[in-house]
C-alpha positions in Angstrom: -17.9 6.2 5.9 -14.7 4.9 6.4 -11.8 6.5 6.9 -8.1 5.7 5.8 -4.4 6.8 5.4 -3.3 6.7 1.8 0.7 6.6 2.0 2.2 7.5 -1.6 5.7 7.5 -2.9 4.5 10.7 -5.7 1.8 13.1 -5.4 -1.9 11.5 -7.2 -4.1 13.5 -9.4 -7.8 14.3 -8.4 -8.7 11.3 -10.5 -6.2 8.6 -9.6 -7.3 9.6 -5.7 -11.0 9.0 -6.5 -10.5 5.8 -8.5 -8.3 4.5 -5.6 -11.2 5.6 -3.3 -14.1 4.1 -5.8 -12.2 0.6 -5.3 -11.7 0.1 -1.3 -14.6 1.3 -1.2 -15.7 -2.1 -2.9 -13.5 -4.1 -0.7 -14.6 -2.2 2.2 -18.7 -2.6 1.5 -19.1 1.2 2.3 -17.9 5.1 0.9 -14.0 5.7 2.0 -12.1 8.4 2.5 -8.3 9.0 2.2 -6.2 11.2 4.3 -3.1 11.4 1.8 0.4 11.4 3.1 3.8 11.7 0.7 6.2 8.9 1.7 9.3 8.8 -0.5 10.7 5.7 1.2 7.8 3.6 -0.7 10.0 4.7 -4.1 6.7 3.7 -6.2 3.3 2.5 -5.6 0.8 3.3 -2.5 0.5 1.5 1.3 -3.2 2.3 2.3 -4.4 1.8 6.0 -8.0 1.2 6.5 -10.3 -0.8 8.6 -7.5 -2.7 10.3 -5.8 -3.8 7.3 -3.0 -2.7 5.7 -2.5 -3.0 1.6 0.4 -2.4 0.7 1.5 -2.2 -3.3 4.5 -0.5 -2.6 8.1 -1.1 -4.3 10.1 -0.9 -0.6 7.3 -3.9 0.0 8.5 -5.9 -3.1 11.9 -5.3 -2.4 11.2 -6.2 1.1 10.2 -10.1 0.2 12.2 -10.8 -2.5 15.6 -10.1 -0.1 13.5 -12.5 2.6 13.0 -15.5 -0.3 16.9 -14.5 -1.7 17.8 -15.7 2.3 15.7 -18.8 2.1 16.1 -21.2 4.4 19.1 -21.1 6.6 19.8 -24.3 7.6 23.4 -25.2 6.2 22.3 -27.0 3.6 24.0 -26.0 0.5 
């Protein structure tokens, strides 16, 4: 079994906690298992840790790359 960290910005139900399980556990190619932590700072979606990787579906992640492409490139050019 794997093991993982499951960052949310709200609290899950029972189910939405399984389902999320039932799919890494796809990507994964064995069981996994979520230890859930409540991060605000995400202000919707989840960040999940596991196996190395990091997936994160959060807002703060969107928000994150659309200010990087809104700098686009810097060279003077106008």
């Amino acid at each position: 079994m794997q093991m993982g960290e499951l960052r949310t910005a709200m609290p899950l139900t029972g189910d939405q906690r399984l389902r999320l399980e039932a799919a890494f556990a796809k990507i994964c190619a064995e069981p996994v298992a979520f230890t859930v932590r409540l991060d605000p700072s995400l202000i919707c979606g989840f960040r999940v840790s596991v196996g190395g990787r990091i997936y994160d579906m959060s807002y703060k992640a969107r928000l994150e790359d659309i200010g990087e492409m809104l700098k686009g490139d810097d060279d003077g050019d106008a």
